[in-house]
TORSE-711540 format. One record per residue: residue number from 1; residue in one letter; x, y, z of N, C-alpha, C in turn. Coordinates in steps of 0.05 Angstrom, whole numbers, plus 5000, padded with zeros to 4 digits. Last residue first. Layout:
+-----+--------+------+------+------+------+------+------+------+------+------+
! num ! residu !   nu !   nv !   nw !  cau !  cav !  caw !   cu !   cv !   cw !
+-----+--------+------+------+------+------+------+------+------+------+------+
! NUM !      A !    X !    Y !    Z !    X !    Y !    Z !    X !    Y !    Z !
...
+-----+--------+------+------+------+------+------+------+------+------+------+
//
This chain:
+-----+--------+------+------+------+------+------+------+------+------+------+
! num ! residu !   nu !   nv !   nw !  cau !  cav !  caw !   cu !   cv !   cw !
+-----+--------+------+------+------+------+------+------+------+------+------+
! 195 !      X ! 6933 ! 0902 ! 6912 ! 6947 ! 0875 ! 6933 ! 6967 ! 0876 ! 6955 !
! 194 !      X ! 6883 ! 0936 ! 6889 ! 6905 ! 0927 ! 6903 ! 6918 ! 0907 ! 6913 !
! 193 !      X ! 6859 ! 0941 ! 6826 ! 6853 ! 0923 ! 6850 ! 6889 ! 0919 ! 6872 !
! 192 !      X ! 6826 ! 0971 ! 6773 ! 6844 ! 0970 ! 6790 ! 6841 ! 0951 ! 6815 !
! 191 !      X ! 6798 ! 0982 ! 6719 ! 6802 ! 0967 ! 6732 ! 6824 ! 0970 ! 6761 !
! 190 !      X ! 6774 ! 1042 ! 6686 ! 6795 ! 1030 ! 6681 ! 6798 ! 1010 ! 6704 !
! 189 !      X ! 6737 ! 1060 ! 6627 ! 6737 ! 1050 ! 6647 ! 6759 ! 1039 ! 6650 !
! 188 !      X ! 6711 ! 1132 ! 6590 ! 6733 ! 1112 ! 6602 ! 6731 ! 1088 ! 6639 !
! 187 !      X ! 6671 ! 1163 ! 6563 ! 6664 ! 1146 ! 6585 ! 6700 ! 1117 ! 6578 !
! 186 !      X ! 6709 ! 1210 ! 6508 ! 6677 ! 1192 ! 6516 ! 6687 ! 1179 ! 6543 !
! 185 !      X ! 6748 ! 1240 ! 6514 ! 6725 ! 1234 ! 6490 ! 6709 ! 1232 ! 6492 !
! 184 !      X ! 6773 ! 1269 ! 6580 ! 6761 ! 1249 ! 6559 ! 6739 ! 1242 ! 6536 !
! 183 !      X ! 6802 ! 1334 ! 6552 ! 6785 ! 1316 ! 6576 ! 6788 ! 1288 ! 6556 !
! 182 !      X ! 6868 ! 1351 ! 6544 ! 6843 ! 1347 ! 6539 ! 6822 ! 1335 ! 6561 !
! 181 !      X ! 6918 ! 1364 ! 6573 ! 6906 ! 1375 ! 6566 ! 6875 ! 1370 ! 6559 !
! 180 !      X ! 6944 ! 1308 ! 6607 ! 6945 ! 1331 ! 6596 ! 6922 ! 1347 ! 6592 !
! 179 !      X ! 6884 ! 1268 ! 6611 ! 6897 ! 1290 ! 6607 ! 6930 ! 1285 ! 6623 !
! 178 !      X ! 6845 ! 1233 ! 6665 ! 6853 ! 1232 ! 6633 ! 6871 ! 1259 ! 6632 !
! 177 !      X ! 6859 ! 1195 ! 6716 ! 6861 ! 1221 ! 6712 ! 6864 ! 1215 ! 6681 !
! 176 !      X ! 6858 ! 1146 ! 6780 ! 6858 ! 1157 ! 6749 ! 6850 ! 1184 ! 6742 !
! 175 !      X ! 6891 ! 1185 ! 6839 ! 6874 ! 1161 ! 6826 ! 6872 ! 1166 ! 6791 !
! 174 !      X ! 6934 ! 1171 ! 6888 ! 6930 ! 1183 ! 6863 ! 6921 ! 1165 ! 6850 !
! 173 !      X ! 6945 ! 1192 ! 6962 ! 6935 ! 1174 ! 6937 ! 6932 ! 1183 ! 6901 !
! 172 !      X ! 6991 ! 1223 ! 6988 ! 6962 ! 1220 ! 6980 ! 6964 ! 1207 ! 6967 !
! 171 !      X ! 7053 ! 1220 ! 7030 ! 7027 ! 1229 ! 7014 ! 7003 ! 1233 ! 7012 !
! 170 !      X ! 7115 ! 1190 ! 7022 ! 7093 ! 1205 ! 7050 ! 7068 ! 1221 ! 7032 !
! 169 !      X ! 7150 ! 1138 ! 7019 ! 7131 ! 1162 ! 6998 ! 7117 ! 1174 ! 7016 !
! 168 !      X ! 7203 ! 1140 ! 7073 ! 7182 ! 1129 ! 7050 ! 7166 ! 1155 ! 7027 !
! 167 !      X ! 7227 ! 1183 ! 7080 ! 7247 ! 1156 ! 7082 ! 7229 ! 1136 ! 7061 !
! 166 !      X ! 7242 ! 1257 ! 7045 ! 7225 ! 1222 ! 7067 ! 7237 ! 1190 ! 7067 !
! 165 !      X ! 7257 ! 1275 ! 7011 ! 7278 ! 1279 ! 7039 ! 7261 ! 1253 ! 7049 !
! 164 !      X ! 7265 ! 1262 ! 6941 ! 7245 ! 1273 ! 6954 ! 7268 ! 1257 ! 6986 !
! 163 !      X ! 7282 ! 1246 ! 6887 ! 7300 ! 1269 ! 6907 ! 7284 ! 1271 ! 6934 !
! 162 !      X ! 7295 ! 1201 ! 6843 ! 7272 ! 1201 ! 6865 ! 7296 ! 1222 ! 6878 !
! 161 !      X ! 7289 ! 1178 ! 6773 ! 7300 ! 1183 ! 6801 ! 7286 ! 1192 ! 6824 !
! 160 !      X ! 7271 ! 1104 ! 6757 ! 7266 ! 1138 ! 6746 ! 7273 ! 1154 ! 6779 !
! 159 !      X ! 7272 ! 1039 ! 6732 ! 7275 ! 1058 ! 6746 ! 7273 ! 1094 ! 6730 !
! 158 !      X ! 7247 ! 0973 ! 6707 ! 7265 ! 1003 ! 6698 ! 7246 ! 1022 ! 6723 !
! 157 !      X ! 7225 ! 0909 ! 6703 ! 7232 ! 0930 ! 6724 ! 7253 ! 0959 ! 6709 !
! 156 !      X ! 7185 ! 0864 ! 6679 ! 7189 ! 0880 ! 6673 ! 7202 ! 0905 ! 6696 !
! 155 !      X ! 7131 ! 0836 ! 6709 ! 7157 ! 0821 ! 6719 ! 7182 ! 0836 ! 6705 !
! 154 !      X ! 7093 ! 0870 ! 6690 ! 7089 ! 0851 ! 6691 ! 7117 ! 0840 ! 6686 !
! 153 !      X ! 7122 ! 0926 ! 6712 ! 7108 ! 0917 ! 6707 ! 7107 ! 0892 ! 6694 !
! 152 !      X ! 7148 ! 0961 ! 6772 ! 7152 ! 0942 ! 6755 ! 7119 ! 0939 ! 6740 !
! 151 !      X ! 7196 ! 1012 ! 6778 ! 7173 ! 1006 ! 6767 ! 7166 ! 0983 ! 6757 !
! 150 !      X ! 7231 ! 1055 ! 6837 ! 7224 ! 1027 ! 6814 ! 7199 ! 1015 ! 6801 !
! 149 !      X ! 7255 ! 1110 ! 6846 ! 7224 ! 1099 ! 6842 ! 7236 ! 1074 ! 6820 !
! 148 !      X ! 7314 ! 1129 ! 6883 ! 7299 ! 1119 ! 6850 ! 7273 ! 1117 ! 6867 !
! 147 !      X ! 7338 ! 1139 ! 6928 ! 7350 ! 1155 ! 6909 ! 7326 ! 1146 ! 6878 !
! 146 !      X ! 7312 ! 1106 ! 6962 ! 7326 ! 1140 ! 6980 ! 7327 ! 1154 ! 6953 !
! 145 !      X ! 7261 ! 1089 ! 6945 ! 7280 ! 1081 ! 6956 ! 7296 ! 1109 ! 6960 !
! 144 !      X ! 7200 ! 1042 ! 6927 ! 7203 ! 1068 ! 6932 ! 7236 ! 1060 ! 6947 !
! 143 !      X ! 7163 ! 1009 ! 6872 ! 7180 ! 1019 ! 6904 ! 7190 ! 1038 ! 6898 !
! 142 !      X ! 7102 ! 0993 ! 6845 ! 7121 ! 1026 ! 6855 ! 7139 ! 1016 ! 6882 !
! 141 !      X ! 7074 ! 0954 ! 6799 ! 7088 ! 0964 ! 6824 ! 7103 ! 0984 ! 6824 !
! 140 !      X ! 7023 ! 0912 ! 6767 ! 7038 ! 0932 ! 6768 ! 7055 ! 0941 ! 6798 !
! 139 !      X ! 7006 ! 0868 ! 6722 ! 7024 ! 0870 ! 6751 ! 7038 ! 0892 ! 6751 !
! 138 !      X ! 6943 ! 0860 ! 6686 ! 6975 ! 0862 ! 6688 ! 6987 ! 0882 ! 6719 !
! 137 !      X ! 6897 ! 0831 ! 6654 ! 6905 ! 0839 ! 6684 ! 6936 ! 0842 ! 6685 !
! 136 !      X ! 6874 ! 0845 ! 6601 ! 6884 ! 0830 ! 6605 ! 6889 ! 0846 ! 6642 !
! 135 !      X ! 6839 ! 0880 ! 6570 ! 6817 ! 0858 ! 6580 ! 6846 ! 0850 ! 6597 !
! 134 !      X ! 6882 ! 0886 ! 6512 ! 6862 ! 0906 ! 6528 ! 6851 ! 0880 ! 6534 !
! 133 !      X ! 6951 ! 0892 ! 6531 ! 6939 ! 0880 ! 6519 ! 6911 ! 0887 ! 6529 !
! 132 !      X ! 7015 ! 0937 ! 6535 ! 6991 ! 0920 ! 6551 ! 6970 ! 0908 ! 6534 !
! 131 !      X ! 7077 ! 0960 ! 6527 ! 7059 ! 0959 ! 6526 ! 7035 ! 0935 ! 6526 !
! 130 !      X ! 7126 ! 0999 ! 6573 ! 7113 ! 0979 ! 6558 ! 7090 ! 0970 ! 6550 !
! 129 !      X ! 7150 ! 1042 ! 6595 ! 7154 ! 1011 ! 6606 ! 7140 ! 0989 ! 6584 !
! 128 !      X ! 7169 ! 1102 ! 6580 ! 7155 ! 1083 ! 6564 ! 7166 ! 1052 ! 6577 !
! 127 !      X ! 7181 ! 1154 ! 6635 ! 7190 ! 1130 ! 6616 ! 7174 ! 1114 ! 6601 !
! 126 !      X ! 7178 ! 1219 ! 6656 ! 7177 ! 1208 ! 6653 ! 7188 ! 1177 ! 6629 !
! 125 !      X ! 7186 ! 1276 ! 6699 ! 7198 ! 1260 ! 6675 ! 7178 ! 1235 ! 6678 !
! 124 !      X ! 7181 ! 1339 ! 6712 ! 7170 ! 1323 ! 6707 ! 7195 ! 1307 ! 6693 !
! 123 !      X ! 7196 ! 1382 ! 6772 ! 7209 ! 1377 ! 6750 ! 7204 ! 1349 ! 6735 !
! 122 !      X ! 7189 ! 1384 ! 6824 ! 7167 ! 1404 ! 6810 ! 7177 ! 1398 ! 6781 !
! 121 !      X ! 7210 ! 1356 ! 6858 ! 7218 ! 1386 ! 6853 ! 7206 ! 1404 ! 6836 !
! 120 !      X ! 7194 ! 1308 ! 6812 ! 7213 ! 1312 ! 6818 ! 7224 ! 1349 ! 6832 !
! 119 !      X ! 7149 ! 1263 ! 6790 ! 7157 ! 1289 ! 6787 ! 7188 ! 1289 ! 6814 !
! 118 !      X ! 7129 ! 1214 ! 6734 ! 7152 ! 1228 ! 6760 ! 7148 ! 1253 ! 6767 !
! 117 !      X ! 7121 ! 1149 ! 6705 ! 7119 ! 1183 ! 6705 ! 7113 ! 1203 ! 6727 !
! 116 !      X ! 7118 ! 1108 ! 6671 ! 7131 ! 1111 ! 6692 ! 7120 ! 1139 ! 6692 !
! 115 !      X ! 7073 ! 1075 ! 6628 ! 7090 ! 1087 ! 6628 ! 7103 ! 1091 ! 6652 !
! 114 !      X ! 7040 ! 1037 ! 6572 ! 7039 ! 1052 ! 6593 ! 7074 ! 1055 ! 6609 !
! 113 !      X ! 6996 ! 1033 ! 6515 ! 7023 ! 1037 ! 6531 ! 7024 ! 1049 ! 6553 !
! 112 !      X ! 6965 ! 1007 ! 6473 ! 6958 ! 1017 ! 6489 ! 6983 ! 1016 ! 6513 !
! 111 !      X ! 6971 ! 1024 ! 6406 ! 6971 ! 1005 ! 6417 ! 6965 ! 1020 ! 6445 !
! 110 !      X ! 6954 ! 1047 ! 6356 ! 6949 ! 1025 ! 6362 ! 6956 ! 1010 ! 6385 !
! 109 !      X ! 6994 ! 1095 ! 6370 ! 7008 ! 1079 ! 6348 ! 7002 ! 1050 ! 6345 !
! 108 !      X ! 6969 ! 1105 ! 6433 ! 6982 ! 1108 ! 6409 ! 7001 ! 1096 ! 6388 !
! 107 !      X ! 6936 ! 1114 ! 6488 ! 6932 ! 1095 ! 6471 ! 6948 ! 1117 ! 6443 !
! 106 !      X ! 6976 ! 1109 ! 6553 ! 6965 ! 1132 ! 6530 ! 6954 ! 1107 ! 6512 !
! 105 !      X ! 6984 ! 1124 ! 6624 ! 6976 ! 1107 ! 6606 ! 6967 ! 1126 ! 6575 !
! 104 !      X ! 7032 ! 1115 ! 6678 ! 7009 ! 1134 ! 6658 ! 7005 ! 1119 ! 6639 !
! 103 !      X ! 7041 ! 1112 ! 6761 ! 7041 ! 1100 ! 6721 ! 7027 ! 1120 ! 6705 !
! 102 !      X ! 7074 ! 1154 ! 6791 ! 7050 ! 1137 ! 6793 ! 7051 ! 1134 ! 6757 !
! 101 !      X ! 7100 ! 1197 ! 6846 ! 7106 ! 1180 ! 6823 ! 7083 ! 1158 ! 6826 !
! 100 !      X ! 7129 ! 1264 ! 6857 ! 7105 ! 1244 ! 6853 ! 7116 ! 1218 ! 6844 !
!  99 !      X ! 7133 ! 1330 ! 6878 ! 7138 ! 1311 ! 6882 ! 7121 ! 1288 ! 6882 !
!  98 !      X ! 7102 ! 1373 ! 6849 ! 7125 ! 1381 ! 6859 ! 7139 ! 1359 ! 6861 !
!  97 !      X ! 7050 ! 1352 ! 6838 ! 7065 ! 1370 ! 6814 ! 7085 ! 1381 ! 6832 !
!  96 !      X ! 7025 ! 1332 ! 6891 ! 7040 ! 1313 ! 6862 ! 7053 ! 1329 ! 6849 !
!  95 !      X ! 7057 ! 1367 ! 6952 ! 7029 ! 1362 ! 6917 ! 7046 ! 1351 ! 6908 !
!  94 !      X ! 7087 ! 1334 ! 6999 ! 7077 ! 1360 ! 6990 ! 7050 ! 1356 ! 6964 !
!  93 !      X ! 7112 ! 1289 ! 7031 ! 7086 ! 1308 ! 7048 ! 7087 ! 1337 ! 7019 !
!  92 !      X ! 7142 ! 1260 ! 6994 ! 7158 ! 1294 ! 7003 ! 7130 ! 1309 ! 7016 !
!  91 !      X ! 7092 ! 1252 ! 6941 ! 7108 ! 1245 ! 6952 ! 7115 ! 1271 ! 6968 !
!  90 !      X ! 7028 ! 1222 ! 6913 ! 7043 ! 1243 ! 6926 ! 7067 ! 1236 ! 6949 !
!  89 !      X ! 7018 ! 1155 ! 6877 ! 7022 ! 1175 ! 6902 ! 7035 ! 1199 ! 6893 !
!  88 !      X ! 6983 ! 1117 ! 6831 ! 7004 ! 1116 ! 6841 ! 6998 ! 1137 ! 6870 !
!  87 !      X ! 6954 ! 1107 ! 6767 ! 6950 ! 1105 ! 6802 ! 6982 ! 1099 ! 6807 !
!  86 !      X ! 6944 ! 1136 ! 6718 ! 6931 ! 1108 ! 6726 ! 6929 ! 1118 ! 6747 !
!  85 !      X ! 6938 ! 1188 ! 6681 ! 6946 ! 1184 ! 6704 ! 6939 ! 1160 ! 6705 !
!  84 !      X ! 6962 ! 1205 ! 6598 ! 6939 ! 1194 ! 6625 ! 6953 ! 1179 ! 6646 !
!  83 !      X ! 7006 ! 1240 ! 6568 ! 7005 ! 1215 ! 6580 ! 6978 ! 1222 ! 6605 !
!  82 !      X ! 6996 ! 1255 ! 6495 ! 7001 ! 1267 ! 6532 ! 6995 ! 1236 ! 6544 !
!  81 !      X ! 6996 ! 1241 ! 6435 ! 7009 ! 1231 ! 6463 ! 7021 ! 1242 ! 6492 !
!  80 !      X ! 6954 ! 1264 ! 6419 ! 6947 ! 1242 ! 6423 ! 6970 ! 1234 ! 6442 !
!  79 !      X ! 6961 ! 1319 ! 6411 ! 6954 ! 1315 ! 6443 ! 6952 ! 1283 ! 6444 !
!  78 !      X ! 6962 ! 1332 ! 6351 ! 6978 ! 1339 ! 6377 ! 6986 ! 1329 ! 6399 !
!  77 !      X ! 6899 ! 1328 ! 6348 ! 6920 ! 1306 ! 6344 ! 6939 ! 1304 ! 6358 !
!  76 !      X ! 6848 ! 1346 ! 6393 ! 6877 ! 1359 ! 6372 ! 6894 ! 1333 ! 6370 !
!  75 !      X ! 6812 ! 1300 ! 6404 ! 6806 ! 1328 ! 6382 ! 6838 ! 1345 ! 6378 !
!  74 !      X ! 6844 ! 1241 ! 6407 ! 6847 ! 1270 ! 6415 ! 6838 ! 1287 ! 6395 !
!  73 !      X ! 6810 ! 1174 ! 6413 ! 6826 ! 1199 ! 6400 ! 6822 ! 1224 ! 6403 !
!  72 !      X ! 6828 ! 1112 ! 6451 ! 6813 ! 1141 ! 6444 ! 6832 ! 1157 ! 6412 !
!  71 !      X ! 6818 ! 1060 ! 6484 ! 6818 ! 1067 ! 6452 ! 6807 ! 1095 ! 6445 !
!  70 !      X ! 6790 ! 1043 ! 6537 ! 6816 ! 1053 ! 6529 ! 6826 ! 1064 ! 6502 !
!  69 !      X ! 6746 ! 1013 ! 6528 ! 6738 ! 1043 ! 6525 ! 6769 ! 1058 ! 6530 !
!  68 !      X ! 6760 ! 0964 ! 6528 ! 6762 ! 0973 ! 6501 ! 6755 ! 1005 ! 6501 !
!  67 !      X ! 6794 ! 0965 ! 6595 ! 6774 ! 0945 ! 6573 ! 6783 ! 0972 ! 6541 !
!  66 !      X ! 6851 ! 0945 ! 6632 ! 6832 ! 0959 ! 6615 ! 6813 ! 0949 ! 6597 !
!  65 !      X ! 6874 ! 0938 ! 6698 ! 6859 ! 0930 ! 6668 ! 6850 ! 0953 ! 6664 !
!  64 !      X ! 6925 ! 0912 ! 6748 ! 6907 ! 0937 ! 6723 ! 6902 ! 0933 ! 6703 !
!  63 !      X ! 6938 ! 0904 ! 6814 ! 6929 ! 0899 ! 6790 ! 6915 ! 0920 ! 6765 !
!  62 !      X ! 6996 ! 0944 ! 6851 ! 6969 ! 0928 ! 6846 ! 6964 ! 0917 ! 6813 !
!  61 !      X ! 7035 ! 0969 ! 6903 ! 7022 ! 0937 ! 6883 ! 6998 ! 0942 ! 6877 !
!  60 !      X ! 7082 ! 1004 ! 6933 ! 7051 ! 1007 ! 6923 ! 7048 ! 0983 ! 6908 !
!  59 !      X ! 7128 ! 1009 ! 6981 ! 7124 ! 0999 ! 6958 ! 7091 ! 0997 ! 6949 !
!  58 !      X ! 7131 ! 1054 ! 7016 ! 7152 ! 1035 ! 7011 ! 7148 ! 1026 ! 6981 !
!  57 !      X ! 7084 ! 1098 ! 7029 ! 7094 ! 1075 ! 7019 ! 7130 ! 1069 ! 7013 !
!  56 !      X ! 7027 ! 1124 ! 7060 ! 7061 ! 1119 ! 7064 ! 7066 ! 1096 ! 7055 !
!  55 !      X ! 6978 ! 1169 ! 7045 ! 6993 ! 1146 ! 7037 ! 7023 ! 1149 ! 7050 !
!  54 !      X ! 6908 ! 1202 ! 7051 ! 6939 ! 1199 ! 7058 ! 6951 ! 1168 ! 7056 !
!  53 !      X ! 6858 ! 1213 ! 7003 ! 6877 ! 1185 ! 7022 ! 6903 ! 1191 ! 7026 !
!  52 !      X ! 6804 ! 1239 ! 6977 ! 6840 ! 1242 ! 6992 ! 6839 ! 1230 ! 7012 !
!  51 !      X ! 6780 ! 1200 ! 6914 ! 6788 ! 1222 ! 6951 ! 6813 ! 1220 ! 6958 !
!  50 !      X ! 6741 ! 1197 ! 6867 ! 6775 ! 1208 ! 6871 ! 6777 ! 1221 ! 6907 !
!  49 !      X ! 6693 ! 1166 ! 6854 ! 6717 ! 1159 ! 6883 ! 6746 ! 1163 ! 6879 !
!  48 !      X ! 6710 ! 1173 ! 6781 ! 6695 ! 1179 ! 6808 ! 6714 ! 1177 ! 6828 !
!  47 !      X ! 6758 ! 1218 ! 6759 ! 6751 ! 1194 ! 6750 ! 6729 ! 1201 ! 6780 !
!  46 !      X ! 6773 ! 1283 ! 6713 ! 6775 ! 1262 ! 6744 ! 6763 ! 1241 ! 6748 !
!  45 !      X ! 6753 ! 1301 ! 6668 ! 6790 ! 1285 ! 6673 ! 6789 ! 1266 ! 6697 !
!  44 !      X ! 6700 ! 1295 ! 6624 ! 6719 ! 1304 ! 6648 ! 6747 ! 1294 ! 6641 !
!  43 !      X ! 6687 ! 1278 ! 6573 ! 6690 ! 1312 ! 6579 ! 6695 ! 1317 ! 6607 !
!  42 !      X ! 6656 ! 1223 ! 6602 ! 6656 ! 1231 ! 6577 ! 6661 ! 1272 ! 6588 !
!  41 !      X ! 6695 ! 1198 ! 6670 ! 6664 ! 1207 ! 6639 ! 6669 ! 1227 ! 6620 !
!  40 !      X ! 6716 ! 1152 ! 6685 ! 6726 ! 1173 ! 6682 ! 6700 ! 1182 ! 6656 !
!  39 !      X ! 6712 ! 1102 ! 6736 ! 6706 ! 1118 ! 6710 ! 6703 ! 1140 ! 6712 !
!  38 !      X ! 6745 ! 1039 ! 6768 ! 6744 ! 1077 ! 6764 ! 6724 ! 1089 ! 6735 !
!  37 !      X ! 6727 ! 0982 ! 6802 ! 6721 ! 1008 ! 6769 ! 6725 ! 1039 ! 6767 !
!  36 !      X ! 6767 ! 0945 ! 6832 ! 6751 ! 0971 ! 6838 ! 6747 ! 0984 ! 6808 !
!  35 !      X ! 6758 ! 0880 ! 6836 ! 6770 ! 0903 ! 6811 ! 6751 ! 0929 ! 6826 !
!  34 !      X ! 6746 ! 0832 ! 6897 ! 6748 ! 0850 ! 6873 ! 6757 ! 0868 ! 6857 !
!  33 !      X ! 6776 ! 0769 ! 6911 ! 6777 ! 0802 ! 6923 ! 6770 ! 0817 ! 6891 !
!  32 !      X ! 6770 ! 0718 ! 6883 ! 6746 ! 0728 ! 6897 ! 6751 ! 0753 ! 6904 !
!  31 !      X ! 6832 ! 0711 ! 6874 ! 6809 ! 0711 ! 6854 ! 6775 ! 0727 ! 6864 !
!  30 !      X ! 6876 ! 0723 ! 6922 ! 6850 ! 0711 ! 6924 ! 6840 ! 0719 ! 6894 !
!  29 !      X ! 6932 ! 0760 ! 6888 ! 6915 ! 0758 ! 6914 ! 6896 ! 0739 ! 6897 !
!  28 !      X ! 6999 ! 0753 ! 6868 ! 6974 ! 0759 ! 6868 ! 6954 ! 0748 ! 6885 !
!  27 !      X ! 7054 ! 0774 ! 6896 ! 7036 ! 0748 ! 6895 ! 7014 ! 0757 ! 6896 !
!  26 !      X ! 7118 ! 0806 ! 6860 ! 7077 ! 0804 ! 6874 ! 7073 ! 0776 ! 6867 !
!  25 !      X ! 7168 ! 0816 ! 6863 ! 7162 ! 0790 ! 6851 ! 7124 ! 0799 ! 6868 !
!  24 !      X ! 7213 ! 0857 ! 6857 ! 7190 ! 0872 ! 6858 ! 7170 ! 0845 ! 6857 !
!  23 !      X ! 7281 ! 0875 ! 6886 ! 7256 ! 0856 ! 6882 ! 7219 ! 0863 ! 6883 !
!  22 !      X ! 7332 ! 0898 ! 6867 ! 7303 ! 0907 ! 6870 ! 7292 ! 0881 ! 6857 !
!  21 !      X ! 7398 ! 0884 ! 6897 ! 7386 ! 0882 ! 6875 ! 7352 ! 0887 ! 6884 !
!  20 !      X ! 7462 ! 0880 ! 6925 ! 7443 ! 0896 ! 6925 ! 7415 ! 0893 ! 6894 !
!  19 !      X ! 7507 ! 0830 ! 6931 ! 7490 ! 0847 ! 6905 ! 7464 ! 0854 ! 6906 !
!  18 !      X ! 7532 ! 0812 ! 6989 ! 7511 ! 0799 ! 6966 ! 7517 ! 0829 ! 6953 !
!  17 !      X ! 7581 ! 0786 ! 7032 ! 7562 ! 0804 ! 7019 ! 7545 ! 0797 ! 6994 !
!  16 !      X ! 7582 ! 0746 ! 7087 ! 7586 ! 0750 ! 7070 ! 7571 ! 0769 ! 7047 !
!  15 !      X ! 7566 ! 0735 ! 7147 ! 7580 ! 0762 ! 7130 ! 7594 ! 0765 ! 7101 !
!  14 !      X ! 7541 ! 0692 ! 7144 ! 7527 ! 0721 ! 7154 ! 7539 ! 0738 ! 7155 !
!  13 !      X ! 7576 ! 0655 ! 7115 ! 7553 ! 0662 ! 7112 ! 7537 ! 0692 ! 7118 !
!  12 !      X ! 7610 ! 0650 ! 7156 ! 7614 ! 0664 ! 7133 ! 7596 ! 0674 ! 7121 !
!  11 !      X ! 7589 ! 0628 ! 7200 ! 7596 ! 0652 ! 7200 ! 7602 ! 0674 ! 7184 !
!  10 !      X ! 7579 ! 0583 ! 7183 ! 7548 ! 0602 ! 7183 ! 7566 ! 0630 ! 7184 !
!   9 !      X ! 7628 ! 0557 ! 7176 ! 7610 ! 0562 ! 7155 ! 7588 ! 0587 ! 7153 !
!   8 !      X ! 7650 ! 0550 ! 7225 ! 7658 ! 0574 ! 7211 ! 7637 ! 0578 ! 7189 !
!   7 !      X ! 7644 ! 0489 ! 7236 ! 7639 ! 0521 ! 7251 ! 7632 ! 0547 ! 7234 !
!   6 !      X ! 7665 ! 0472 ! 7187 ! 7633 ! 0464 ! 7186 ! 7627 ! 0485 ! 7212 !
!   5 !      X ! 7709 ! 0483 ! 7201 ! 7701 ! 0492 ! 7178 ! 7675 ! 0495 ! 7175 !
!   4 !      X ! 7730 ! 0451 ! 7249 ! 7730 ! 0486 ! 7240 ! 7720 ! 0494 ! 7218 !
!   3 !      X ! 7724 ! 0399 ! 7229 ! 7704 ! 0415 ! 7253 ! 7701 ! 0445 ! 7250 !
!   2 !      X ! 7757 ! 0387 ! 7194 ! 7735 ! 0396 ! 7188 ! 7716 ! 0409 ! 7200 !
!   1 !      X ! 7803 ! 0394 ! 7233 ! 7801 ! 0412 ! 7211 ! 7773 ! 0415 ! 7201 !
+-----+--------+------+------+------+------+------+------+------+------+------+
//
């Protein structure tokens, strides 16, 4: 009897089912690999070394800081809460403003927050994930999956839907971007480093 059991064990094992669940756990990289500096200058939107990088992702990682030139204010008040691009992709081989997903970032109500933010068919949404501390390095991530975009940030995971036909994110790259509407105030810097 025991023989059969201690047989059978693995077997159960490898069919037994689990609970589908999103793991987003990053192991941050080497200390020595560097922060790429985006800056975004005073009365633009586009940050430098914005190029076009085709992308296929599954899942996007990386690191993200800000320093104190994150602290703005919008000549129309209005506008203080459009959400700013970080980094993320183009999805569905087409343009971001049809199909997308990549973080955003706003400074409001003191604090500096950042976000999920989608497109969908050309149909925007976005989420408030939470908010960040300025100088600090925080863990960011994008999977990708038939039906959601998962977002994690620093060990923090909420979802936002995903329609696009590809199996992965099929794309371009998406680099920092101020706006909505306005440009930037003044000289924004923002940190990034993949993993």
């Amino acid at each position: 009897m025991l023989r059969f059991i201690f047989l059978n064990v693995p077997i159960f094992l490898l069919f037994s089912c689990s609970k589908a669940k999103v793991d987003l756990q990053t192991k941050i990289p080497d200390a020595g690999v560097p922060f790429t500096k985006y800056t975004i200058a005073a009365g633009q939107q586009f940050c430098n070394d914005n190029i076009y990088n085709t992308t296929s992702y599954s899942e996007l990682k990386f690191l993200a800081k800000f320093d104190s030139s994150a602290i703005y204010t919008t000549i129309d008040p209005g506008r203080q809460n459009d959400i700013n691009k970080l980094y993320g992709f183009s999805d569905n081989n087409t343009t971001h403003h049809l199909f997308s997903a990549r973080f955003g970032w706003r400074w409001s109500n003191n604090a500096l927050r950042l976000f999920g933010y989608i497109y969908n068919n050309g149909l925007n949404d976005f989420k408030e994930l939470g908010t960040v501390d300025l100088g600090k390095e925080n863990v960011c991530a994008i999977q990708v999956t038939s039906t959601a975009y998962h977002f994690l940030l620093n060990g923090k995971t909420d979802s936002l839907p995903r329609t696009s036909t590809t199996i992965k994110a099929e794309g371009y790259k998406l680099y920092p971007y101020f706006g909505g509407y306005e440009s930037a105030p003044h000289t924004i810097n923002i940190f990034i480093k993949e993993l």
